[in-house]
TILUMDREN-117657 format. One record per residue: residue in three letters; x, y, z of N, C-alpha, C in turn. Coordinates in pm, 1 decimal, always signed. Last residue first. Layout:
N
REC   resn      neast     nnorth        nup     caeast    canorth       caup      ceast     cnorth        cup
REC    ALA          X          Y          Z          X          Y          Z          X          Y          Z
...
//
This chain:
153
REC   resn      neast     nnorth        nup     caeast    canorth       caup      ceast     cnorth        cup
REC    UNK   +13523.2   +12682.6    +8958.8   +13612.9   +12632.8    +9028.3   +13767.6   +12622.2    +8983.0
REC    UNK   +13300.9   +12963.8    +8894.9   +13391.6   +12875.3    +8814.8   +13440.0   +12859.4    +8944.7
REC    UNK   +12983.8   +12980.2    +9054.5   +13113.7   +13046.0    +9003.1   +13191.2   +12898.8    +8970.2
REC    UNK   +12683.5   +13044.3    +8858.2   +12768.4   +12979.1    +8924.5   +12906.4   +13004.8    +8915.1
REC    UNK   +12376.2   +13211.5    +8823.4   +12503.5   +13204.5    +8786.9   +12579.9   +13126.1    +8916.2
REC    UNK   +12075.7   +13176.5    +8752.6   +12155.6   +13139.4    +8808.6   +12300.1   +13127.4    +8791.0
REC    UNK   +11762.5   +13385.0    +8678.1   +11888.9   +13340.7    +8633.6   +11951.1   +13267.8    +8729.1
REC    UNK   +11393.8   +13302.4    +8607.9   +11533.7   +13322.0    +8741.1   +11679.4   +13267.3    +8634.0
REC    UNK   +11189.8   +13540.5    +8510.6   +11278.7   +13445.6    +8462.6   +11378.7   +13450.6    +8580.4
REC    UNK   +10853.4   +13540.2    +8431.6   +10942.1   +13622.7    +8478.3   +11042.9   +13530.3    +8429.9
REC    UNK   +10428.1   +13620.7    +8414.2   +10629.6   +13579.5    +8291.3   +10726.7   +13575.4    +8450.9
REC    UNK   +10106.9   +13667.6    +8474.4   +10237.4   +13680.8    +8509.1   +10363.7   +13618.0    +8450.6
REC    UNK    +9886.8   +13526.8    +8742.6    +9905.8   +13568.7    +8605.9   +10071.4   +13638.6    +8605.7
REC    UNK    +9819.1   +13458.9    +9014.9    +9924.0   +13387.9    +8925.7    +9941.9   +13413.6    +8789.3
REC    UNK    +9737.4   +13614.4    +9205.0    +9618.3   +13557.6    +9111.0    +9696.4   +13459.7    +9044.2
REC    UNK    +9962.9   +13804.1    +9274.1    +9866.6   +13719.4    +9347.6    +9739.1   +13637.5    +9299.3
REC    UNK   +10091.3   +13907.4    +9050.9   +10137.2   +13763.6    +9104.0   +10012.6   +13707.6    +9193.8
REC    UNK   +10044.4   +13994.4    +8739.9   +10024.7   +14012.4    +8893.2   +10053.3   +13874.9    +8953.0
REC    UNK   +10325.6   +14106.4    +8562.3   +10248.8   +14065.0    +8611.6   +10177.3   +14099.4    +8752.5
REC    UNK   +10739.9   +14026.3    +8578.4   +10627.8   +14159.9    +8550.9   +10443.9   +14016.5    +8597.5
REC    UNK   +11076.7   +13990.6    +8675.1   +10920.4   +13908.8    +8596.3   +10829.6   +14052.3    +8603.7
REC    UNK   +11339.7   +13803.0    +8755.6   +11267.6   +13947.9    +8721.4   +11174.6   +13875.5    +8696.3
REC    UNK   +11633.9   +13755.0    +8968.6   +11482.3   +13718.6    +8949.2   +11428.2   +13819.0    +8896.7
REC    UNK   +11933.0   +13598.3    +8981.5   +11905.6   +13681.7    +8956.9   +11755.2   +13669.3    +8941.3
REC    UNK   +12213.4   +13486.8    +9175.8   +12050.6   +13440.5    +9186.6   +11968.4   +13564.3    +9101.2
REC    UNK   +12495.9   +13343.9    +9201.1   +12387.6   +13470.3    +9197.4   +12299.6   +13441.7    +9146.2
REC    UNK   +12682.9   +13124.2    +9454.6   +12571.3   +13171.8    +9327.4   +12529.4   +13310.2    +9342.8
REC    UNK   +12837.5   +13091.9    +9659.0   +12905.4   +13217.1    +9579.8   +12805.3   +13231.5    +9447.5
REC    UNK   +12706.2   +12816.6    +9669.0   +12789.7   +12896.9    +9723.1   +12851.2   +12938.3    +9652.9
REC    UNK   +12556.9   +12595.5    +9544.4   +12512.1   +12712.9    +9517.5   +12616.3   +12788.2    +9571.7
REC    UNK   +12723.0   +12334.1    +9654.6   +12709.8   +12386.5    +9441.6   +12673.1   +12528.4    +9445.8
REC    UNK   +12677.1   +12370.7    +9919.3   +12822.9   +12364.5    +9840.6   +12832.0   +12400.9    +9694.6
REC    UNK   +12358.6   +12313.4    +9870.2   +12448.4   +12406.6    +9948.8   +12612.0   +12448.4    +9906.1
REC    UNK   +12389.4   +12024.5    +9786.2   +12347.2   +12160.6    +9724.4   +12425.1   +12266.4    +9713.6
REC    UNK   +12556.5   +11905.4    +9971.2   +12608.4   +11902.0    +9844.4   +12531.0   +12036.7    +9802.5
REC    UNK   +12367.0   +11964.5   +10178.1   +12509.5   +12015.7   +10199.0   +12589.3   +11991.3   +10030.6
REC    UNK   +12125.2   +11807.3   +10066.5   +12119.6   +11954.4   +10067.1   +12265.7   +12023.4   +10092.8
REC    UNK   +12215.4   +11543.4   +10089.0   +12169.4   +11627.5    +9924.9   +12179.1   +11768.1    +9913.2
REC    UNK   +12293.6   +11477.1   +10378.3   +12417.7   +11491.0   +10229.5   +12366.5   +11550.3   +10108.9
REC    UNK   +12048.6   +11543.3   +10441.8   +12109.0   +11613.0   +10454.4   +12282.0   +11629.8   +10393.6
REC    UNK   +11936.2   +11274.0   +10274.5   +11850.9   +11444.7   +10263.1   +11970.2   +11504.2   +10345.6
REC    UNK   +12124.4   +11078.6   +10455.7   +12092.9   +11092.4   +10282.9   +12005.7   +11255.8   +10247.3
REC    UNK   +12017.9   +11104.1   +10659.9   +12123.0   +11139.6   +10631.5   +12128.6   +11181.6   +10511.8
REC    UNK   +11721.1   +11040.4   +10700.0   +11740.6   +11150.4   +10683.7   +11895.0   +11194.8   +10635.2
REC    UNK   +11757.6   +10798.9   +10599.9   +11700.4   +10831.1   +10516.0   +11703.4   +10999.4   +10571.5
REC    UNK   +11863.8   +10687.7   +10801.6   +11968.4   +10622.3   +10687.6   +11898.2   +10744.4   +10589.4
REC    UNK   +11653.1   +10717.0   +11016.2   +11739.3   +10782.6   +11017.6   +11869.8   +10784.5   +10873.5
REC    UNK   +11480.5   +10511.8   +10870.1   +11484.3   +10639.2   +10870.2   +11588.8   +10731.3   +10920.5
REC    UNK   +11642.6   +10270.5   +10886.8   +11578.1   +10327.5   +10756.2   +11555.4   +10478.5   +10771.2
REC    UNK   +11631.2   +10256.1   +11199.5   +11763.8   +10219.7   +11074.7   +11751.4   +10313.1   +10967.4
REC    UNK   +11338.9   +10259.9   +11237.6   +11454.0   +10373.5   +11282.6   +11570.0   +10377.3   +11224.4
REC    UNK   +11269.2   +10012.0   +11113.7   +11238.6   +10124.9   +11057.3   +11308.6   +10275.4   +11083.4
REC    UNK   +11441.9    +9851.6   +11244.4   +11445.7    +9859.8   +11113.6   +11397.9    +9956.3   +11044.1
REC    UNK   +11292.1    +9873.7   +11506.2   +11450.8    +9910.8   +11473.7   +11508.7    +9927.9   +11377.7
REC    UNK   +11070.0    +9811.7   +11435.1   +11100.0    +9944.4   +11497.5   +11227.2    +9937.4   +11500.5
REC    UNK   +11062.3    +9546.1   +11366.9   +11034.1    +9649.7   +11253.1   +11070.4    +9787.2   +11363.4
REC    UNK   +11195.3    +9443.1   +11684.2   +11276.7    +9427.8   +11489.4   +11237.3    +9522.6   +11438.4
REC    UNK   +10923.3    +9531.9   +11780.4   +11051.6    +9553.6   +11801.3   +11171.9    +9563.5   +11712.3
REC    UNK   +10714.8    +9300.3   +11675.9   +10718.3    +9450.0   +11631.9   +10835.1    +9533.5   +11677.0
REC    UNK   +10829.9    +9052.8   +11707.7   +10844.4    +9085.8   +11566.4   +10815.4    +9240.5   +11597.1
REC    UNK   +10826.7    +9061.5   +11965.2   +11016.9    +9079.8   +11902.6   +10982.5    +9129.5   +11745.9
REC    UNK   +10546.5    +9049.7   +11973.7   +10629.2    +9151.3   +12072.0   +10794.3    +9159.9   +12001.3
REC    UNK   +10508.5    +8799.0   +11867.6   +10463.9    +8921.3   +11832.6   +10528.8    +9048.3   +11850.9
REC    UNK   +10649.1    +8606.6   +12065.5   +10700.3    +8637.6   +11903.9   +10622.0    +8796.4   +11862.4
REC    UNK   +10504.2    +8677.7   +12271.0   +10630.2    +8702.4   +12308.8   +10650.6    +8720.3   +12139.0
REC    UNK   +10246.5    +8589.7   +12202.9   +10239.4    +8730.6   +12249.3   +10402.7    +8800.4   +12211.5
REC    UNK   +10268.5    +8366.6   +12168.6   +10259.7    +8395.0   +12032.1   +10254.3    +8528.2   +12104.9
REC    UNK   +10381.7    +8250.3   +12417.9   +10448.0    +8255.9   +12318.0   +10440.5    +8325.7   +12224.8
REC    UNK   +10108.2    +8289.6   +12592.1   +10254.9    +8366.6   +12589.4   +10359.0    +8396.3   +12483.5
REC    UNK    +9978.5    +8123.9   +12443.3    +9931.3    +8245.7   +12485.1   +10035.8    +8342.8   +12468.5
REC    UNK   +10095.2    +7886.7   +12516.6   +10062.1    +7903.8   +12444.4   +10029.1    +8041.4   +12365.7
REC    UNK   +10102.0    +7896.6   +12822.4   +10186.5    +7917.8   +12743.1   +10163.2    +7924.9   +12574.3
REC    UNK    +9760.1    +7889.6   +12833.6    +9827.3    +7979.2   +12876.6   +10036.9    +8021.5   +12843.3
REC    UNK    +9709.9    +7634.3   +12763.1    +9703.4    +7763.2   +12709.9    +9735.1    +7883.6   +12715.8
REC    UNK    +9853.8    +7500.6   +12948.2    +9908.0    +7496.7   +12836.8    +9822.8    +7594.9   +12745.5
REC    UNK    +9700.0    +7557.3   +13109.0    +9828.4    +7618.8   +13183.9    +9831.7    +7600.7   +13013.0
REC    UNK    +9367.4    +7628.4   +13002.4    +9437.8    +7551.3   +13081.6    +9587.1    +7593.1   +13070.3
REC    UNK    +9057.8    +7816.8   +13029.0    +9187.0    +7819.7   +12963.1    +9250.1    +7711.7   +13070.3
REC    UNK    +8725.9    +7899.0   +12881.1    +8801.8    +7802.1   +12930.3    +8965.7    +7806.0   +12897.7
REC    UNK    +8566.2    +8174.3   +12882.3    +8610.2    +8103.4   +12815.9    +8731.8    +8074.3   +12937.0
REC    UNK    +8302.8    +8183.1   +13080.2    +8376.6    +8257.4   +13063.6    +8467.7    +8133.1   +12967.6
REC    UNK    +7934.4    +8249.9   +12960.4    +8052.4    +8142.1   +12998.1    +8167.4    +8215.1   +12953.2
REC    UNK    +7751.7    +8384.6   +12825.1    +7775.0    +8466.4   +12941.0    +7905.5    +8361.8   +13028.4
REC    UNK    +7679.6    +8339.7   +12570.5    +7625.9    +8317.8   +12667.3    +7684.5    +8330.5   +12793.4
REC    UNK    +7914.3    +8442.0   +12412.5    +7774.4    +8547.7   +12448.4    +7651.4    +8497.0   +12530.3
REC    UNK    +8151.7    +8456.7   +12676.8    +8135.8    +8442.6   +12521.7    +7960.9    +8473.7   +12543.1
REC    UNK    +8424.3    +8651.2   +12829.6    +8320.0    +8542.0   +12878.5    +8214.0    +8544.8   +12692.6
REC    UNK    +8770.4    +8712.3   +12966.2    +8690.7    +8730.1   +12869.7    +8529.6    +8567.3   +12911.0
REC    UNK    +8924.3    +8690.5   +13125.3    +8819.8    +8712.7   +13215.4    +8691.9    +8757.9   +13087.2
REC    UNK    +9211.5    +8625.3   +13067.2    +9066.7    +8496.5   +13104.9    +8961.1    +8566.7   +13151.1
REC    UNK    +9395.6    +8807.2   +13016.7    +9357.6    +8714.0   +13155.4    +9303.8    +8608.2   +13191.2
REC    UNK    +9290.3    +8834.9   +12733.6    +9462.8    +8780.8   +12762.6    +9466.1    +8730.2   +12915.1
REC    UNK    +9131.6    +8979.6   +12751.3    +9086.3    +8914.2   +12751.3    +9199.2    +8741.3   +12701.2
REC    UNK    +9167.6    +9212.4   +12867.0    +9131.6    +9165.7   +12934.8    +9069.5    +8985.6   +12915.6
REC    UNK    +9402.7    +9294.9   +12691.6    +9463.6    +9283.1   +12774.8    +9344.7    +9156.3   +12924.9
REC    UNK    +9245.1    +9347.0   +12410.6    +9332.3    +9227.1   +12436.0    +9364.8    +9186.6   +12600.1
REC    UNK    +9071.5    +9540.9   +12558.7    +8969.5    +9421.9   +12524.4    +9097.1    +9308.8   +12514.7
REC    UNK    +9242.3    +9733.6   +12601.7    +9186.8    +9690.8   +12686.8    +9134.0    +9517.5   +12673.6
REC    UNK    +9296.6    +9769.8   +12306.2    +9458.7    +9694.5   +12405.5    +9384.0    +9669.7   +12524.1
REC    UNK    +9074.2    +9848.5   +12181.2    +9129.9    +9731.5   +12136.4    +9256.3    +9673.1   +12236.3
REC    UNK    +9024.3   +10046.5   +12314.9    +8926.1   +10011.4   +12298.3    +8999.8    +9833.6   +12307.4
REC    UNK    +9214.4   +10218.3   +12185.6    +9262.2   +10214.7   +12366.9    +9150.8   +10088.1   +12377.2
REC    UNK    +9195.0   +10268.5   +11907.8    +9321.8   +10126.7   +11994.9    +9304.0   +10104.4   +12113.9
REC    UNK    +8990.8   +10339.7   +11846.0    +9094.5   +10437.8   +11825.2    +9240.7   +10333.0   +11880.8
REC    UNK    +8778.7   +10156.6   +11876.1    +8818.2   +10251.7   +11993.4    +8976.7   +10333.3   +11967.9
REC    UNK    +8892.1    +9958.7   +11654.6    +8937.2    +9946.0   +11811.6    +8893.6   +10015.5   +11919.4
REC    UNK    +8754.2   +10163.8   +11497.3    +8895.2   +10071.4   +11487.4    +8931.6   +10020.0   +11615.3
REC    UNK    +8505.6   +10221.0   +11475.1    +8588.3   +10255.8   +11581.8    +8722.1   +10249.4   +11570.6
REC    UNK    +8363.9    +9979.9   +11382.1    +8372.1   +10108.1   +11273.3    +8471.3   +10244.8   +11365.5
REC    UNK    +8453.5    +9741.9   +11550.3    +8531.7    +9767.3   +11382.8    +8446.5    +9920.1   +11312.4
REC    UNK    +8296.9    +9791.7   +11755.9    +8444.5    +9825.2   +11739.2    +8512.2    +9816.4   +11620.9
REC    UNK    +8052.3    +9808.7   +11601.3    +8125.7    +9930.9   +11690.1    +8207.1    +9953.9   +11700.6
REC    UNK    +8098.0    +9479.9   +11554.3    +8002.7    +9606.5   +11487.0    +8069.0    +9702.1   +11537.2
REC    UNK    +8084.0    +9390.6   +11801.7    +8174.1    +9332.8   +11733.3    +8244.6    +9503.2   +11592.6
REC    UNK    +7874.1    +9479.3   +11945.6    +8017.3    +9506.7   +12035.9    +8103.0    +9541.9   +11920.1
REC    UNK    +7735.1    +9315.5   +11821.4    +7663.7    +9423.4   +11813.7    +7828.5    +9511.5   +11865.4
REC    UNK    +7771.4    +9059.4   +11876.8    +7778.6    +9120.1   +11724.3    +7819.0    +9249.4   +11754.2
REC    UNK    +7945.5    +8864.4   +12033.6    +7904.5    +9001.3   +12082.0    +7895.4    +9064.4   +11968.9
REC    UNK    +8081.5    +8565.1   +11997.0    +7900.1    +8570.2   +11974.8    +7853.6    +8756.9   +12030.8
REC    UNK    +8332.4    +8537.3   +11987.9    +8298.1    +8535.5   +12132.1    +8098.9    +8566.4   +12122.2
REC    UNK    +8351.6    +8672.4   +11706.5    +8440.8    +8524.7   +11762.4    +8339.9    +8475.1   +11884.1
REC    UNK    +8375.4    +8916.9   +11740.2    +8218.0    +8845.0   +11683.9    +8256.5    +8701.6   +11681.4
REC    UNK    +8541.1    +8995.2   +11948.6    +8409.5    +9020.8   +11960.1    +8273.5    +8944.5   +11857.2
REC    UNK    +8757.6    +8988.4   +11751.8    +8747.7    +8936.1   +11883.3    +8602.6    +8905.3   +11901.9
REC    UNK    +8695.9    +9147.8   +11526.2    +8701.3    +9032.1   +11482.5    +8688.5    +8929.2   +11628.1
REC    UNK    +8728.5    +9421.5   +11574.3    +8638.6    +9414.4   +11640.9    +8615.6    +9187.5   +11605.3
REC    UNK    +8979.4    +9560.4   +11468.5    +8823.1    +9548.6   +11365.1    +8723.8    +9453.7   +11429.2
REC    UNK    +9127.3    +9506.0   +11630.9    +9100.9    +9640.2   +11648.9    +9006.9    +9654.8   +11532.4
REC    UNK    +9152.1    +9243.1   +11706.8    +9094.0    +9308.2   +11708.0    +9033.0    +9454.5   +11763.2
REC    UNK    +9344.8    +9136.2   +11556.0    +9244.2    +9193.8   +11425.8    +9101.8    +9220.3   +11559.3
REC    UNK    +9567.6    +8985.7   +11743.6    +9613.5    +9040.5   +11550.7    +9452.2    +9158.1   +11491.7
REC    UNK    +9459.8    +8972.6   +11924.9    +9588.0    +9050.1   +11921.7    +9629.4    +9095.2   +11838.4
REC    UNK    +9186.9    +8903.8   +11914.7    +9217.1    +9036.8   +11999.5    +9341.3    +9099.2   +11977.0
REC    UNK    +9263.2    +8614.9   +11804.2    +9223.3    +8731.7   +11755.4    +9196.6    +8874.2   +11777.9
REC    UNK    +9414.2    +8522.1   +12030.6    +9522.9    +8565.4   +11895.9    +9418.9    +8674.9   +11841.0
REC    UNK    +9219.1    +8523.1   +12206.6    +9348.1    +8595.9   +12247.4    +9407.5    +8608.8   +12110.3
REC    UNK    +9015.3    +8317.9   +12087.0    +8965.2    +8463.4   +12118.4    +9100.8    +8519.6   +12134.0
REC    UNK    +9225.5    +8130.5   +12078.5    +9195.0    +8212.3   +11951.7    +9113.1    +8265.7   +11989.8
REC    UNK    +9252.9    +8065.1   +12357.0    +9366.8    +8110.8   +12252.5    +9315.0    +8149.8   +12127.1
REC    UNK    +8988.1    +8003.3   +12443.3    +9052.3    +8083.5   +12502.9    +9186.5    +8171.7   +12391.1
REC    UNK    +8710.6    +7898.9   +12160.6    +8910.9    +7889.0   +12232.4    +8962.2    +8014.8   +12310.8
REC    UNK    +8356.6    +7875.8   +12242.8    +8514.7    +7902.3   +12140.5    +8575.0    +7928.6   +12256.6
REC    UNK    +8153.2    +7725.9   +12343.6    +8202.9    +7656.9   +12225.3    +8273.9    +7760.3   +12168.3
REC    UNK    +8207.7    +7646.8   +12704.6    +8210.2    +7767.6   +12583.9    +8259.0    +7664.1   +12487.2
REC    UNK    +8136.4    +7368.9   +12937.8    +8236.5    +7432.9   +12818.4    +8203.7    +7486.4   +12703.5
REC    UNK    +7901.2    +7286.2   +12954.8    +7907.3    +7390.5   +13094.2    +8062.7    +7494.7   +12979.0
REC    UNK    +7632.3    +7197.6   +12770.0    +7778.5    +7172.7   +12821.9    +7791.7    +7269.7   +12847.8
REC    UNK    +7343.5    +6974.0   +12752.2    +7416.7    +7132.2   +12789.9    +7570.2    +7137.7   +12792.4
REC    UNK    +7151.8    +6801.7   +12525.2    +7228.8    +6795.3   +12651.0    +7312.9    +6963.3   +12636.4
REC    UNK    +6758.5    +6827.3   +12533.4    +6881.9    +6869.4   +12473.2    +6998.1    +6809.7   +12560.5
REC    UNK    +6560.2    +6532.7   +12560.8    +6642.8    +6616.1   +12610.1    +6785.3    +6683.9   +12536.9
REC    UNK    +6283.3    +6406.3   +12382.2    +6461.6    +6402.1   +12419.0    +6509.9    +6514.3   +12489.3
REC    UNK    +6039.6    +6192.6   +12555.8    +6086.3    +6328.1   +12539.4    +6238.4    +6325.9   +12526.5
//
């Protein structure tokens, strides 16, 4: 008779269940890594659970207390555990940067709209605005004509 042999060690990575919780899974990619289709399924039509779904599942499974679908908790050693850290820590500066870059940008981008409109503003001052038309307006049938006069500088 052969005997299967067993191993007590989960066949997937403490660190790539954790990268994939961190990068993708809020499409539930964690979960079908770790053999939980059905989990896997739900949370990608969920997105995560809207995210709260997805920062739980990273956070719990960033401890170790994540366990794969035979019910073994996945195996981590210290060096996975820096490991862990690191790509958390780069993650963490890379989304920081784009939030500063994007606050850069946007604020750069409201200035710009409020130099367009004070220029406006400055061109129309002392305009006359003249408006006629005939029709019905609430249906949108209807002519009219806007004049704009500007004063000489």
């Amino acid at each position: 008779m052969v005997s299967k042999a067993t191993s007590t060690q989960p066949d997937t990575s403490y660190v790539t269940a954790t990268y994939f919780s961190l990068f993708l899974g809020f499409l539930g990619v964690d979960r079908f890594y770790m053999g939980q289709v059905f989990l896997g399924i739900v949370k990608l039509i969920t997105f995560g659970g809207l995210g709260i779904w997805w920062l739980i599942d990273f956070i719990w499974i960033a401890l170790g207390n994540a366990k794969n679908k035979a019910g073994v908790r996945l195996a981590r050693t210290g060096r996975d555990d820096r490991t862990v850290f690191v790509g958390i820590a780069i993650f963490l500066l890379v989304q920081g940067v784009g939030a500063i870059v994007g606050t850069i940008s946007y604020v750069g981008t409201l200035n710009s709209i409020d130099n367009s409109v004070s220029e406006l503003s400055r061109t129309l001052e002392g305009a006359v605005i003249e408006a006629n038309g005939t029709g019905n307006y609430e249906n949108g049938d209807g002519e009219g004509t806007i004049k704009i006069t500007l004063p000489k500088n």
